[in-house]
C-alpha positions, -999 to 999 in steps of 0.1 A, spaced: 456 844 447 486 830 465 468 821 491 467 780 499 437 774 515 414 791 488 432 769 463 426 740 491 387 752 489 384 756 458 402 721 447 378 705 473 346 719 455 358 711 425 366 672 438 329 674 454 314 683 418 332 659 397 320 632 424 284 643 424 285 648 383 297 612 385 276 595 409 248 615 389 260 595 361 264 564 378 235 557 393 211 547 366 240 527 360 239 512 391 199 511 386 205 492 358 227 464 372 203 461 398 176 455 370 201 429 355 211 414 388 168 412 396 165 397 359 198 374 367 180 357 396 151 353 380 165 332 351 186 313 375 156 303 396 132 294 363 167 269 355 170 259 391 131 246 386 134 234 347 162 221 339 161 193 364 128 178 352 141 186 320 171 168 320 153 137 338 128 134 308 161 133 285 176 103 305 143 88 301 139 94 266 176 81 261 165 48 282 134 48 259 154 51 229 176 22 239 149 2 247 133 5 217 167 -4 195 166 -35 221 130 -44 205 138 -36 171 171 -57 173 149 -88 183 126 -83 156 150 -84 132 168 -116 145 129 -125 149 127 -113 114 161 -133 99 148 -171 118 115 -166 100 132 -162 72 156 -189 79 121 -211 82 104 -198 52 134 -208 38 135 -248 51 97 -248 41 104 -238 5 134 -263 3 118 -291 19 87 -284 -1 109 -286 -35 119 -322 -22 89 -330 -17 78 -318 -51 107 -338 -68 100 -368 -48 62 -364 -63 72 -357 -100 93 -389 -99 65 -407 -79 38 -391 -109 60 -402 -135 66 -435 -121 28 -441 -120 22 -429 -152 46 -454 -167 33 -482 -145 -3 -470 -161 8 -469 -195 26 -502 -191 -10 -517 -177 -22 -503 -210 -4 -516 -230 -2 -550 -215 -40 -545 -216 -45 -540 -253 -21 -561 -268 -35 -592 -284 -34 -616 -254 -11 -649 -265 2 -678 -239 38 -682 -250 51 -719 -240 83 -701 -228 100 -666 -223 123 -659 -254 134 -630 -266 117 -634 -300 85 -631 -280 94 -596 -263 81 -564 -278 106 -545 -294 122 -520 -272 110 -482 -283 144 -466 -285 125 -433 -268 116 -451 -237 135 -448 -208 154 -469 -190 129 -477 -163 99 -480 -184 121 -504 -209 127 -528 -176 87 -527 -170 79 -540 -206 98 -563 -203 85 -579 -173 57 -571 -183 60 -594 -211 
């Protein structure tokens, strides 16, 4: 057993075993990285396809969705002028409605002055006096006061 070159054989078949043990081993191994590699390509060719159209539709949706806040932006200032209008309308309307009631109520005084002026008991006074005014109602205003007594 002292002799070299049977060790030397005997080393080598053991190196050749361990090497066919291990590429016994290895290559489903290997067959499987092929499978992943196969697998690999595949996914990065489906990407190379989608993801271009993909990421187009999502730059047009963005430009979409800017668009749209552009519209909704100028409805609102739409929106706040018509407001701003509705506004005008209701205060110019409210002058208007003013100017009327003091209008009405200018009428109806000038009606009730007629009136009275028409009912009372008609007399030709030589001259204006005071003692042939009507005595002033204290709950008359102002206005309808000055219109007796021209009235009169």
């Amino acid at each position: 057993m002292t002799e070299p070159i049977f060790w030397l054989a005997v080393s080598l078949v053991l190196v050749a075993v361990c090497l066919a043990v291990v590429l016994a081993a290895a290559i489903p191994a290997f067959m499987e990285l092929a499978r992943a590699a196969r697998s690999a390509e595949k996914l990065f060719d489906t990407l190379g396809r989608e993801l271009p159209p993909t990421l187009e539709a999502i730059r047009l949706t963005g430009l979409e969705i800017s668009d749209l806040t552009d519209d909704i932006s100028q409805g609102v200032e739409s929106a706040g002028n018509v407001v701003k209008q509705v506004d005008q309308s209701i205060s110019a309307a409210k002058r208007q409605v003013q100017e009327a009631k003091v209008t009405t109520r200018s009428v109806f005084a000038g009606v009730k002055a007629a009136w009275q002026t028409w009912n009372r008991p008609s007399r030709r006074p030589s001259r204006l006096s005071s003692s042939n005014l009507p005595p002033l109602e204290p709950h008359l205003d102002r206005q309808e006061r000055r219109e007796q007594a021209k009235d009169s």
